[in-house]
Backbone of each chain as nested JSON, in Angstrom:
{
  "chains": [
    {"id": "A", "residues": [
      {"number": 1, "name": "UNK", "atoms": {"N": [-13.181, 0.068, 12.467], "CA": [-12.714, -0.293, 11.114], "C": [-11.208, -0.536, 11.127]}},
      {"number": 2, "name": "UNK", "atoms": {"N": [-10.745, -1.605, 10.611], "CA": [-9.556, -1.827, 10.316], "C": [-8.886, -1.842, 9.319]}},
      {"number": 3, "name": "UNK", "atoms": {"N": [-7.685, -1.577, 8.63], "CA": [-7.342, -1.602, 7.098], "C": [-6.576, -3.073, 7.263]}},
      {"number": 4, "name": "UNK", "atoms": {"N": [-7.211, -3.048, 5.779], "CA": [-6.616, -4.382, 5.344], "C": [-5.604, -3.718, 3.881]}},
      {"number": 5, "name": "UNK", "atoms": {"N": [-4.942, -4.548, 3.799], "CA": [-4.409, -4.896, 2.086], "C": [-5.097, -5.815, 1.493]}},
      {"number": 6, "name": "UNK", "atoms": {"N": [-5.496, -5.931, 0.402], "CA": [-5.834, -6.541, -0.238], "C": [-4.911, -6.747, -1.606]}},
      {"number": 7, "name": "UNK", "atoms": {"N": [-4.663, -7.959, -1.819], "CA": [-4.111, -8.42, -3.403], "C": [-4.892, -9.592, -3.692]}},
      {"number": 8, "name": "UNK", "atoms": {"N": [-5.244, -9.259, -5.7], "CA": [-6.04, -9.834, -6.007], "C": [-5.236, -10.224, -7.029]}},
      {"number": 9, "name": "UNK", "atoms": {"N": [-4.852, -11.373, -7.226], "CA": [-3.909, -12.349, -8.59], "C": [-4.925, -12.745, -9.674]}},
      {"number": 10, "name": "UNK", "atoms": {"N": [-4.356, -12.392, -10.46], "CA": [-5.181, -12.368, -11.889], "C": [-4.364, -13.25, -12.564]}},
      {"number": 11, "name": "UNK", "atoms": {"N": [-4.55, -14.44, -13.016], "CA": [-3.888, -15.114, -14.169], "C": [-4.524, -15.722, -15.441]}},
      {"number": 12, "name": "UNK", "atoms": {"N": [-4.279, -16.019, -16.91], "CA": [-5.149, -16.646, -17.248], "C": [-5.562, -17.926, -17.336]}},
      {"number": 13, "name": "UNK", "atoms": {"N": [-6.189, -18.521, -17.718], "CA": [-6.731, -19.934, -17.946], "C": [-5.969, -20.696, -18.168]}},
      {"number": 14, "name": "UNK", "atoms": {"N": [-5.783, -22.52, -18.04], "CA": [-4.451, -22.474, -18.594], "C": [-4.762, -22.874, -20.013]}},
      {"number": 15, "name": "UNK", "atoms": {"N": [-6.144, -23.174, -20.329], "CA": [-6.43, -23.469, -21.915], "C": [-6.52, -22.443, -22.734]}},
      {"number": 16, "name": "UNK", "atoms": {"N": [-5.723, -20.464, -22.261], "CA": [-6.042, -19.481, -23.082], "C": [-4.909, -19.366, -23.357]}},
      {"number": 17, "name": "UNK", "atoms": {"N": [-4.14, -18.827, -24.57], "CA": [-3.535, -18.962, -24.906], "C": [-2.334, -17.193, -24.673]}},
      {"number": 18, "name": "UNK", "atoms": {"N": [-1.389, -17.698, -24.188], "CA": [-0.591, -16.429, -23.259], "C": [0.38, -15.857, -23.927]}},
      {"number": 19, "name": "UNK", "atoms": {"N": [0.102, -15.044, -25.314], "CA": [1.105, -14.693, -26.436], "C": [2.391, -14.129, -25.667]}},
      {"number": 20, "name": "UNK", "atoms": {"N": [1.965, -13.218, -24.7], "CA": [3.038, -12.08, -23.705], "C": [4.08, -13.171, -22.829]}},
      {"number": 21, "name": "UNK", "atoms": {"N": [3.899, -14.852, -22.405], "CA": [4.165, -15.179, -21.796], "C": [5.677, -16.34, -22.832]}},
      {"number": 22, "name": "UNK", "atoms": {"N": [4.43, -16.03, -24.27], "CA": [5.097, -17.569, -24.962], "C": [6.654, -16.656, -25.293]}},
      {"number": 23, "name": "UNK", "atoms": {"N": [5.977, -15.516, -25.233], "CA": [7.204, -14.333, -26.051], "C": [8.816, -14.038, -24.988]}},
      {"number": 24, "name": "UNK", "atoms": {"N": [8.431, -14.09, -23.702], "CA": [9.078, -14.456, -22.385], "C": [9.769, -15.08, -22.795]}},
      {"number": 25, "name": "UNK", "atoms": {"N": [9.067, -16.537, -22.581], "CA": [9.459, -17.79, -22.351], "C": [11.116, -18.338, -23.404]}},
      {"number": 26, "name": "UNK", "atoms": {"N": [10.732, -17.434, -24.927], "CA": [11.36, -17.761, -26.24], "C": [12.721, -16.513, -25.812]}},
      {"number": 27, "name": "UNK", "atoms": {"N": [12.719, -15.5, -25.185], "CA": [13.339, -14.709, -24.962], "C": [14.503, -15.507, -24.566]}},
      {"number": 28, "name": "UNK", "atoms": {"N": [13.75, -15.922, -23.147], "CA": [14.954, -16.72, -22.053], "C": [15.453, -17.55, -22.619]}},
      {"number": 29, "name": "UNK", "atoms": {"N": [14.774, -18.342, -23.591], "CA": [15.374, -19.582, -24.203], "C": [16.525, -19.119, -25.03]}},
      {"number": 30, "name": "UNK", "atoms": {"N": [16.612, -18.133, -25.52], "CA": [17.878, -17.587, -26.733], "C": [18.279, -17.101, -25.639]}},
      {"number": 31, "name": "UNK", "atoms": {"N": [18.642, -16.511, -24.114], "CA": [19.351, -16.087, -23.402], "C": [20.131, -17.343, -23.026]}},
      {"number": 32, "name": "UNK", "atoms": {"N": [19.791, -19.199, -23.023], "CA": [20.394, -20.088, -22.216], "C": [19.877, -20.607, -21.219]}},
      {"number": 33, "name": "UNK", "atoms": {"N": [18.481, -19.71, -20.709], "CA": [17.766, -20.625, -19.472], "C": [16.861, -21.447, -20.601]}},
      {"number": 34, "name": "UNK", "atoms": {"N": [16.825, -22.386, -19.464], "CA": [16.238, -23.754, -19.724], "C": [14.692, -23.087, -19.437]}},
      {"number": 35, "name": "UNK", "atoms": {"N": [13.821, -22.442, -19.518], "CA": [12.521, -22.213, -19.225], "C": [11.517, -22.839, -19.643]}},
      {"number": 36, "name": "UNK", "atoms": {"N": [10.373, -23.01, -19.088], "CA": [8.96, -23.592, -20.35], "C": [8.186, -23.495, -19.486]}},
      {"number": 37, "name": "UNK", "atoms": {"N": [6.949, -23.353, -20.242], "CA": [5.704, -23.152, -19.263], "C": [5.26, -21.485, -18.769]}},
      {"number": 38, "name": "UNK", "atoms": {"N": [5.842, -20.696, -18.944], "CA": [6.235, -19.283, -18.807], "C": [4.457, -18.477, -19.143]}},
      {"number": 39, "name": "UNK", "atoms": {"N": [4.154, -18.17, -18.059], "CA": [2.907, -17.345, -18.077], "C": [2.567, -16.459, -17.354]}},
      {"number": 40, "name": "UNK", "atoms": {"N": [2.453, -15.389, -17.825], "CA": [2.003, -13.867, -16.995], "C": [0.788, -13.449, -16.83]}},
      {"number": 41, "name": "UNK", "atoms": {"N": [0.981, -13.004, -15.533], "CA": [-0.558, -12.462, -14.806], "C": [-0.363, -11.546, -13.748]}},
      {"number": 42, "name": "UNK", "atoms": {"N": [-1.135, -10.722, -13.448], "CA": [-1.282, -9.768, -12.739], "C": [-1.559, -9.773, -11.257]}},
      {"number": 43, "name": "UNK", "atoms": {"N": [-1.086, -8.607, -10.793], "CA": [-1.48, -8.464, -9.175], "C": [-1.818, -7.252, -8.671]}},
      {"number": 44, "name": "UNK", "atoms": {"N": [-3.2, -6.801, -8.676], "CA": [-4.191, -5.891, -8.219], "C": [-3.559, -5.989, -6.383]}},
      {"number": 45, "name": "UNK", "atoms": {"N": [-2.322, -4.707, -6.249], "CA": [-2.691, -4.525, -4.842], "C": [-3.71, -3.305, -4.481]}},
      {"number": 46, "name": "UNK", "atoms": {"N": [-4.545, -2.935, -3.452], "CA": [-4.568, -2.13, -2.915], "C": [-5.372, -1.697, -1.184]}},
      {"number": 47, "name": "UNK", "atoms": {"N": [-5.413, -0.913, -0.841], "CA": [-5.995, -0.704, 0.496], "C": [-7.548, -0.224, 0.701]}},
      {"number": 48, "name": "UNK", "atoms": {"N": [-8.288, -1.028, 1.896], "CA": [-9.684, -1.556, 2.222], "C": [-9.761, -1.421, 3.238]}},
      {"number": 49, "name": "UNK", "atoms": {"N": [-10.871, -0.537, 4.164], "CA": [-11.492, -0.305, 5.249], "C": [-12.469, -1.301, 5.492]}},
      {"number": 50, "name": "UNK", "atoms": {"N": [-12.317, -2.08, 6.201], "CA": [-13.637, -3.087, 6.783], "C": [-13.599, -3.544, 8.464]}},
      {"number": 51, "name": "UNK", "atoms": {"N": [-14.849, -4.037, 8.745], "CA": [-14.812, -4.323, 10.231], "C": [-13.948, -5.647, 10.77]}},
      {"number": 52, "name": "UNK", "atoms": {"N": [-13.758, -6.546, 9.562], "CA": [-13.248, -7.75, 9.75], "C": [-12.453, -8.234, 8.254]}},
      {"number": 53, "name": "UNK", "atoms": {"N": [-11.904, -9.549, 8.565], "CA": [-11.098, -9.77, 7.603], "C": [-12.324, -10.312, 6.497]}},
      {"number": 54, "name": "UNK", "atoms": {"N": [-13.268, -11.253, 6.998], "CA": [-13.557, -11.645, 6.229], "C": [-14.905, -10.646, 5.12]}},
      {"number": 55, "name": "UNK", "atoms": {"N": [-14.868, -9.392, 6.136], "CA": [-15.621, -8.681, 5.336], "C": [-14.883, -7.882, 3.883]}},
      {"number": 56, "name": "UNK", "atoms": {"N": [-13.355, -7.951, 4.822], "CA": [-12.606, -7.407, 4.059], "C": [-12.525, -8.654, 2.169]}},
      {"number": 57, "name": "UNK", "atoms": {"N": [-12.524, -9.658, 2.961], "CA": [-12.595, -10.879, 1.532], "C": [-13.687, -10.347, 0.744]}},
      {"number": 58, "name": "UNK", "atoms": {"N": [-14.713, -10.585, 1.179], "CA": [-15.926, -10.765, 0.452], "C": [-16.194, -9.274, -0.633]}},
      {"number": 59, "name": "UNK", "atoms": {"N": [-15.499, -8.299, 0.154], "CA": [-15.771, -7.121, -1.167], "C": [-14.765, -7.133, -2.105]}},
      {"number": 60, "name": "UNK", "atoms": {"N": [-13.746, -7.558, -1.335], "CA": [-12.68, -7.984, -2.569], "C": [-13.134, -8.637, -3.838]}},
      {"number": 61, "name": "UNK", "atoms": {"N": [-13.693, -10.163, -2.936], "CA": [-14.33, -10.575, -4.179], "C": [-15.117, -10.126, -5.268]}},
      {"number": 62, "name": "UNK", "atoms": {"N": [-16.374, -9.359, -4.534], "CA": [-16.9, -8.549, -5.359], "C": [-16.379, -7.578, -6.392]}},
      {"number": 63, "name": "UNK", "atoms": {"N": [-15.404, -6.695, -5.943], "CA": [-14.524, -6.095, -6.61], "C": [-13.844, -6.909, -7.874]}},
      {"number": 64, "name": "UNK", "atoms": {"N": [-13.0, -8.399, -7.378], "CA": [-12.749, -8.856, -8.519], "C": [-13.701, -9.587, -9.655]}},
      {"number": 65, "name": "UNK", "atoms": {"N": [-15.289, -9.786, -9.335], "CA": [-16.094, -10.356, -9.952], "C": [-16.046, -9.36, -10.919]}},
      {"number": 66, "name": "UNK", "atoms": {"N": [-16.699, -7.742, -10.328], "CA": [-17.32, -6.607, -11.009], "C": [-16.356, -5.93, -11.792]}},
      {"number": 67, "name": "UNK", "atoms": {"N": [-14.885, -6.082, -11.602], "CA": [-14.239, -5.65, -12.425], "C": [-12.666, -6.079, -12.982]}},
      {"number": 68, "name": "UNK", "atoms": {"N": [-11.999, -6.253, -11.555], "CA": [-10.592, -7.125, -11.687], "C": [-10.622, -7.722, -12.559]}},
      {"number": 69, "name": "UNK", "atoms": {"N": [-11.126, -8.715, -12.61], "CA": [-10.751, -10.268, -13.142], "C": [-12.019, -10.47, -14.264]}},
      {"number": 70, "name": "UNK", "atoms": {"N": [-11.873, -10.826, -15.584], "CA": [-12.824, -11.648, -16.359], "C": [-12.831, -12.891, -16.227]}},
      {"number": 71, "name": "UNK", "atoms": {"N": [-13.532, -13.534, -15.214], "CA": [-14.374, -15.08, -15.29], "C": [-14.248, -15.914, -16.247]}},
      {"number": 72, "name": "UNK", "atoms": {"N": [-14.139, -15.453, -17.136], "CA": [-14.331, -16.179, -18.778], "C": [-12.975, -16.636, -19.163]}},
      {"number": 73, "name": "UNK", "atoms": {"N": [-12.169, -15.715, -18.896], "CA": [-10.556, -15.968, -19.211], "C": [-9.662, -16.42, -18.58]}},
      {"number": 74, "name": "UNK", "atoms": {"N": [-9.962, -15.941, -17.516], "CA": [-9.345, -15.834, -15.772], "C": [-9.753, -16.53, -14.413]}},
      {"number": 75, "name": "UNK", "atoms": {"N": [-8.17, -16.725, -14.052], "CA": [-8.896, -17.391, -12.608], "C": [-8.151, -16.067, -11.496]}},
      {"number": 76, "name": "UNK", "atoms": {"N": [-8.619, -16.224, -10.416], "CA": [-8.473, -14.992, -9.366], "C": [-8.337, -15.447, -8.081]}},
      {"number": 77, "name": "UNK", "atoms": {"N": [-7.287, -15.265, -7.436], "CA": [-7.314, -15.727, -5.658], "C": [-6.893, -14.374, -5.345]}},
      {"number": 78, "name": "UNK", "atoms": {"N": [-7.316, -14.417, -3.882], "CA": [-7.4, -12.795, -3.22], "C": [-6.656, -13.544, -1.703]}},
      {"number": 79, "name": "UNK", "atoms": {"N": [-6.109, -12.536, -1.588], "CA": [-4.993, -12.384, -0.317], "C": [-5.666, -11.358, 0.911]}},
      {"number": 80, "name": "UNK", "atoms": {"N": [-5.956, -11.091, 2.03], "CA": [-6.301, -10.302, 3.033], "C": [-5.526, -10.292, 3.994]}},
      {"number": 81, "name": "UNK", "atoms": {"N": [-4.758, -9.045, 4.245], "CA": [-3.526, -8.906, 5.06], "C": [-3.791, -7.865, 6.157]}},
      {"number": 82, "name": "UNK", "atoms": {"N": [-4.223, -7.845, 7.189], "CA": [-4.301, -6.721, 8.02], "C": [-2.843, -5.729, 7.971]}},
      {"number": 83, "name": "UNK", "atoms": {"N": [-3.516, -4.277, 7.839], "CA": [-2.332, -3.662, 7.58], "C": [-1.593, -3.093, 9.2]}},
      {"number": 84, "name": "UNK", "atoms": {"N": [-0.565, -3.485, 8.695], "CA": [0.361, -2.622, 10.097], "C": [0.123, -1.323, 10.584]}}
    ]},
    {"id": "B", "residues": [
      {"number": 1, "name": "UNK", "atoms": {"N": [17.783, -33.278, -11.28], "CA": [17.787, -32.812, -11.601], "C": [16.011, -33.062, -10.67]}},
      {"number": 2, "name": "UNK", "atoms": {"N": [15.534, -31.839, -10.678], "CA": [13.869, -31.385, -10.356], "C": [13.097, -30.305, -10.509]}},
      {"number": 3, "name": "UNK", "atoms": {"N": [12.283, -30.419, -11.045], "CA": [11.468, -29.484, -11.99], "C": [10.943, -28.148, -10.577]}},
      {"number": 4, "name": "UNK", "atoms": {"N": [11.137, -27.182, -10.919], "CA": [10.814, -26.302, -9.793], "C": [9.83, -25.142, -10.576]}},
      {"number": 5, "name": "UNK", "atoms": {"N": [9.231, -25.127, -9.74], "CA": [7.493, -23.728, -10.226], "C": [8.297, -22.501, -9.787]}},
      {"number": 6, "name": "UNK", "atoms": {"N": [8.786, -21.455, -10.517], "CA": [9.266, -20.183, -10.015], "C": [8.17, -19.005, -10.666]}},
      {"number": 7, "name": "UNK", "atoms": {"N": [8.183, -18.261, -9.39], "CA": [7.208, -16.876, -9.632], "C": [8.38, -15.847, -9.667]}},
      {"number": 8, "name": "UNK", "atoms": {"N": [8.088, -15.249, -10.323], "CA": [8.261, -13.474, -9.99], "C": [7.568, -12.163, -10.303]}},
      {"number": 9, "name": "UNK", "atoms": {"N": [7.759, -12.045, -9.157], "CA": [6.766, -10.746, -8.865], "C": [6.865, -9.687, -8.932]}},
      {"number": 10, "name": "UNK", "atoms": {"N": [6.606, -8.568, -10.039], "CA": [7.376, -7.558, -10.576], "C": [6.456, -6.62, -9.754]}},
      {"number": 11, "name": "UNK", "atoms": {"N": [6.698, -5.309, -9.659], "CA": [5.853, -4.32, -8.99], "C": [6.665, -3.057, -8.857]}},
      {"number": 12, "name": "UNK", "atoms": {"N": [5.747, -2.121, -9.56], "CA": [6.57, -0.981, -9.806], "C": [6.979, -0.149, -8.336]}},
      {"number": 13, "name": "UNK", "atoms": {"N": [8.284, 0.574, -8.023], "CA": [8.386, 1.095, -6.907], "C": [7.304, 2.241, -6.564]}},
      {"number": 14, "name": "UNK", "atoms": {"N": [7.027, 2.344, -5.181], "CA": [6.352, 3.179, -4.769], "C": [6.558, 4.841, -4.816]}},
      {"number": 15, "name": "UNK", "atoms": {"N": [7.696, 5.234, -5.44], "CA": [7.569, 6.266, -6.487], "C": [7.615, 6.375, -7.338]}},
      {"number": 16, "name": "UNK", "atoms": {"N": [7.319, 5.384, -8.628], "CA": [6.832, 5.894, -9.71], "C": [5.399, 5.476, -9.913]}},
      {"number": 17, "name": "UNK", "atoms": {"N": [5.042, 6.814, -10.8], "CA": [3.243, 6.644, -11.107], "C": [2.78, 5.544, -11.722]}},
      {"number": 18, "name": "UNK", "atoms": {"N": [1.755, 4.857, -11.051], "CA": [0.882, 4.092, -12.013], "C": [-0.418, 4.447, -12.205]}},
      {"number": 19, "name": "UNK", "atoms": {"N": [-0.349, 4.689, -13.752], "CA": [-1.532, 5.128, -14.336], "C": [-2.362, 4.085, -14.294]}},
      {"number": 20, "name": "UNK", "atoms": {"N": [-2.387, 2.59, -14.629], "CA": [-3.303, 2.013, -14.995], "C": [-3.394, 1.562, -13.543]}},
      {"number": 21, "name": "UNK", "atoms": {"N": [-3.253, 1.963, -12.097], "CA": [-3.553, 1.294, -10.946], "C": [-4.724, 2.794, -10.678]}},
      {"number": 22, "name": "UNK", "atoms": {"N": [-3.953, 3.564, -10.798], "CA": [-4.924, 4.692, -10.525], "C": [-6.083, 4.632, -11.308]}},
      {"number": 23, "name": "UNK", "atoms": {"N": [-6.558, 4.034, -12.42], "CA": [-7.175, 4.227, -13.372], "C": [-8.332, 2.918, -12.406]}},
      {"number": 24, "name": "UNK", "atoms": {"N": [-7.998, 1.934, -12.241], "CA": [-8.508, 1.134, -11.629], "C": [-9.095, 1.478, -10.074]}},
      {"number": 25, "name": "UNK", "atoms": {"N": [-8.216, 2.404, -9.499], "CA": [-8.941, 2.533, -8.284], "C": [-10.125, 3.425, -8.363]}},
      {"number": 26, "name": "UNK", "atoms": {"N": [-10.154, 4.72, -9.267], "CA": [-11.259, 5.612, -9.972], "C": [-12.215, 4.227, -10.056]}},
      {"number": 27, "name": "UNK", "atoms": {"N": [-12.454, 3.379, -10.666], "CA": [-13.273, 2.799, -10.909], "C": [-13.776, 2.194, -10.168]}},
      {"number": 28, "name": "UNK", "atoms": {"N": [-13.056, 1.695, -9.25], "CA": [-13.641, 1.385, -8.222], "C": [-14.961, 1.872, -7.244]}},
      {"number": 29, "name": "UNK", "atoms": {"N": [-13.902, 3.002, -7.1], "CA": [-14.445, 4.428, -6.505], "C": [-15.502, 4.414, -6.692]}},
      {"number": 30, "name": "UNK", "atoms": {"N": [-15.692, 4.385, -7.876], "CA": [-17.365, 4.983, -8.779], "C": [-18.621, 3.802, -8.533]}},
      {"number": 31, "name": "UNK", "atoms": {"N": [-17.822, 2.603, -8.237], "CA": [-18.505, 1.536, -8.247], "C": [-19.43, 1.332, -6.826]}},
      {"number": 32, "name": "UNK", "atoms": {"N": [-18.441, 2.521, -5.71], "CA": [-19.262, 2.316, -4.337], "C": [-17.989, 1.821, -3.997]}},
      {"number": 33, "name": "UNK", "atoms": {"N": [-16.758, 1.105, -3.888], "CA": [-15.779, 0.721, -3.047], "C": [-15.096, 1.396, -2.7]}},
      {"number": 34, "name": "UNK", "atoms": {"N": [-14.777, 1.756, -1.557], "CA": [-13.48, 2.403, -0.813], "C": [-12.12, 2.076, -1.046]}},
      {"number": 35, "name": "UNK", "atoms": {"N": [-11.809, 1.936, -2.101], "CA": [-10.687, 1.144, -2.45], "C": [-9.733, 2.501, -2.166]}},
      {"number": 36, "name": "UNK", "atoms": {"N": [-8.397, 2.572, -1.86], "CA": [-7.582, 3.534, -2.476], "C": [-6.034, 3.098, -2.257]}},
      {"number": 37, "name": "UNK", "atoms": {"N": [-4.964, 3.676, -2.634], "CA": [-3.627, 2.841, -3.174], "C": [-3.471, 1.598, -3.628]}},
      {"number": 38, "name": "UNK", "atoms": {"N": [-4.458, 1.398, -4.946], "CA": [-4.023, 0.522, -5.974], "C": [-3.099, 0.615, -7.083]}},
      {"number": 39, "name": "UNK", "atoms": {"N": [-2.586, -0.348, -7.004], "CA": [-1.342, -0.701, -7.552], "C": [-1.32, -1.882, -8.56]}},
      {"number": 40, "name": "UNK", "atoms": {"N": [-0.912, -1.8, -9.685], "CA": [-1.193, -3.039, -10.355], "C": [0.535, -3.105, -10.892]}},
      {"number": 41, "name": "UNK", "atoms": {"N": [0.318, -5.097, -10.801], "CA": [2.195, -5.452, -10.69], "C": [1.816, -6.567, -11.649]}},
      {"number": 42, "name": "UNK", "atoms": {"N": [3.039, -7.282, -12.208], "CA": [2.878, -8.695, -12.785], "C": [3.527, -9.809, -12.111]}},
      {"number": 43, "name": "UNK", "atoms": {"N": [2.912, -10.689, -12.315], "CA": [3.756, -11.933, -11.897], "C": [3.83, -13.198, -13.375]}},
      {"number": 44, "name": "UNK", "atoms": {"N": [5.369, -13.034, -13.646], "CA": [5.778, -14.499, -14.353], "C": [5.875, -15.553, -13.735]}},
      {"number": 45, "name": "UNK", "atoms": {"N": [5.201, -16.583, -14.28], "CA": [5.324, -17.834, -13.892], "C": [5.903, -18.638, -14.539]}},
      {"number": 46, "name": "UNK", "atoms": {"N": [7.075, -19.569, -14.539], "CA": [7.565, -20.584, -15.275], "C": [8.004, -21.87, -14.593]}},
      {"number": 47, "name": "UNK", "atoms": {"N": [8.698, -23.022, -15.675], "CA": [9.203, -23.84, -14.471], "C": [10.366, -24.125, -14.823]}},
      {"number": 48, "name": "UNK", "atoms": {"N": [11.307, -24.745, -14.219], "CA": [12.724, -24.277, -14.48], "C": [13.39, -26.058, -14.124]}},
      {"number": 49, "name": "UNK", "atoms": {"N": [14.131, -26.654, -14.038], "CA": [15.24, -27.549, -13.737], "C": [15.899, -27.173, -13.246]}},
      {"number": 50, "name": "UNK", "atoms": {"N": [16.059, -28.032, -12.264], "CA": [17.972, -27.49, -11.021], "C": [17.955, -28.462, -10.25]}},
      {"number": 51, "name": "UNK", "atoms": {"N": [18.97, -28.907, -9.919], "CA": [19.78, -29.472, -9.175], "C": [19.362, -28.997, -7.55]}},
      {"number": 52, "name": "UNK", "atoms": {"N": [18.923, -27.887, -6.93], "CA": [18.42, -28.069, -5.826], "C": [17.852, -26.678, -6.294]}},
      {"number": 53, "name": "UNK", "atoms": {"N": [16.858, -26.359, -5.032], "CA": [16.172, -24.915, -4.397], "C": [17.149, -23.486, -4.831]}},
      {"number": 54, "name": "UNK", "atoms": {"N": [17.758, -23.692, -4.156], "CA": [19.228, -22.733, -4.429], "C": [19.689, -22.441, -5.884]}},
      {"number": 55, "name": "UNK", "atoms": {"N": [20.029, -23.106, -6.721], "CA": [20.405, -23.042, -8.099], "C": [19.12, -22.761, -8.783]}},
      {"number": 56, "name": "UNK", "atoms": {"N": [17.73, -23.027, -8.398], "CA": [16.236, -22.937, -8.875], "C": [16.542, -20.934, -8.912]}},
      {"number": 57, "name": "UNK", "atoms": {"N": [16.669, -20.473, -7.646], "CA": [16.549, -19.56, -7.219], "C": [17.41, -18.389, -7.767]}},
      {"number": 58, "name": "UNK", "atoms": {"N": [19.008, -19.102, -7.692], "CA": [19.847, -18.031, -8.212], "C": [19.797, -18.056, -9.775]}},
      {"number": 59, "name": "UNK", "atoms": {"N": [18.755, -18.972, -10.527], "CA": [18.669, -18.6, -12.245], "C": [18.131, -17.717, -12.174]}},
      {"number": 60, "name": "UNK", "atoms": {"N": [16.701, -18.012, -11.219], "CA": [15.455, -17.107, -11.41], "C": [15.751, -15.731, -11.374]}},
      {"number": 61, "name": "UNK", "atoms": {"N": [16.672, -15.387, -10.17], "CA": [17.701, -14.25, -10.116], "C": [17.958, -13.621, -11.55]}},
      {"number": 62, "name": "UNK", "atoms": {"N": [18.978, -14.349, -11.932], "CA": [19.702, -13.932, -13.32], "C": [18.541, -13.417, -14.38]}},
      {"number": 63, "name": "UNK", "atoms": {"N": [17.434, -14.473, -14.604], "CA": [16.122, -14.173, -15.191], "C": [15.75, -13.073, -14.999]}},
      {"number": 64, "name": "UNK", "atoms": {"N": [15.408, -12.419, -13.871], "CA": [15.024, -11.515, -13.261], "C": [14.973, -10.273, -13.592]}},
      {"number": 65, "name": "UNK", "atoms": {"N": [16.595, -10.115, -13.267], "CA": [17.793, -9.134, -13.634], "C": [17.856, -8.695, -14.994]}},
      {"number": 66, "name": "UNK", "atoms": {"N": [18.149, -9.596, -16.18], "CA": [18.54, -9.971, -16.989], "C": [16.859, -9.473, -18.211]}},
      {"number": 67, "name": "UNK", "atoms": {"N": [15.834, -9.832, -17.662], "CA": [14.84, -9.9, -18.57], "C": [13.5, -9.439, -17.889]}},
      {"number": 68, "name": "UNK", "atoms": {"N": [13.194, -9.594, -17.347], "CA": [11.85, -9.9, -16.482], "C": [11.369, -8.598, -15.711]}},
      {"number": 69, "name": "UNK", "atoms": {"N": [12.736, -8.336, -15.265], "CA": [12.377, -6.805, -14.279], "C": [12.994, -5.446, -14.84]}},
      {"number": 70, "name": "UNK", "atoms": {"N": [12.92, -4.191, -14.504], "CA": [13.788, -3.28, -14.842], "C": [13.971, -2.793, -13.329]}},
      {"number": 71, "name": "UNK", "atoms": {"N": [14.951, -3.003, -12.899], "CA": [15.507, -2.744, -11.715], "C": [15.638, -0.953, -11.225]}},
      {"number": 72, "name": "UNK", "atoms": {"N": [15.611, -0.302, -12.291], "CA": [15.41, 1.352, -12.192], "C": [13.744, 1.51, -11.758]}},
      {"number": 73, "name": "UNK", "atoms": {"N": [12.864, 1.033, -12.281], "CA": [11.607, 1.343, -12.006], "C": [10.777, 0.275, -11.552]}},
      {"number": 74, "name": "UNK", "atoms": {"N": [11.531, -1.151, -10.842], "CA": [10.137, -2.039, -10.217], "C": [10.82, -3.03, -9.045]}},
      {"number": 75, "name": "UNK", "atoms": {"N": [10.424, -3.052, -8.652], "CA": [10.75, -3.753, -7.286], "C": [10.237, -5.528, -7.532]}},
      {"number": 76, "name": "UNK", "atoms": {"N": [11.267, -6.535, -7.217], "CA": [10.825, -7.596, -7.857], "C": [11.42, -8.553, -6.441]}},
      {"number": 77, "name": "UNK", "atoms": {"N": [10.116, -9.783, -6.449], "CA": [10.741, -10.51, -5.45], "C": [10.192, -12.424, -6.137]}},
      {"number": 78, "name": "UNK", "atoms": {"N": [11.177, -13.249, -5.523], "CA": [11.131, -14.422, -6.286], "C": [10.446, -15.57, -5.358]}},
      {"number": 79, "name": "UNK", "atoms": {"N": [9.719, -16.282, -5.701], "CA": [8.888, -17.802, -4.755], "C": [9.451, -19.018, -5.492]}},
      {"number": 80, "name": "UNK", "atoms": {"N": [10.744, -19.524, -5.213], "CA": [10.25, -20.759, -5.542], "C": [9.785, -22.244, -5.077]}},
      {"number": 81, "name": "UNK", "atoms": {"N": [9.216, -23.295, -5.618], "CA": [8.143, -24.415, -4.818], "C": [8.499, -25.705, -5.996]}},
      {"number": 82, "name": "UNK", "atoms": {"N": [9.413, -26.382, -5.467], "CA": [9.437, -28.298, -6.126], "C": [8.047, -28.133, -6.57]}},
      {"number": 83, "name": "UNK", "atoms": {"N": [7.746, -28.652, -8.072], "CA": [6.68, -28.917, -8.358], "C": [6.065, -30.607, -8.396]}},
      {"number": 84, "name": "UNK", "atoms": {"N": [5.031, -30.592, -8.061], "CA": [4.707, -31.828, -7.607], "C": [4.872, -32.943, -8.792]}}
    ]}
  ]
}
């Protein structure tokens, strides 16, 4: 068994609408940056025992199907990093 | 002038508690996954104007600093990528 890291990026849709991001975005703008487009999302790290990397993917995935990530709202890419 | 995609990647330091990562790895747990040191971080996404890579980079900085991160409790690192 080898450890992996795993990070799983959570962002939302881009047709959902990102109140936390628009609120950012309006921040920076009264600070002087030029910003737009400004959207926040998450990053699920943590550590995974598997025989291989790609076994290490595939429960990830599972993991982000079954709970990480809502499908409906969200899109999700997963990272697999053998750990040092 | 060129439109640049900047991330940043906020993530709380590895000594202070995260409840809602711990809260997530319990669940895991329960689910049958071996998950353990989860960590949950954010990433802002925006897009910015500059004059090159460098000036993209040292706003995102200021952004960073300035709004985005709290430098006492999160560890933050910046990507930026010419957007197509």
């Amino acid at each position: 068994m080898t450890e992996y890291r795993i990070a799983v990026q959570v962002s939302l849709r881009p047709d959902i609408l990102d109140p936390a991001g628009r609120a950012a975005e309006k921040s920076l703008q009264s600070m002087g940056f030029a910003a737009r487009d400004a959207r926040i999302g998450k990053t699920i790290t943590l550590t995974l025992d598997a025989a291989d990397a790609a076994e290490a993917e595939a429960k990830a995935e599972q993991m982000a199907d079954q709970l990480l990530a809502n499908p409906v709202m969200e899109n999700c890419s997963i990272t697999v990093t053998p750990r040092m």
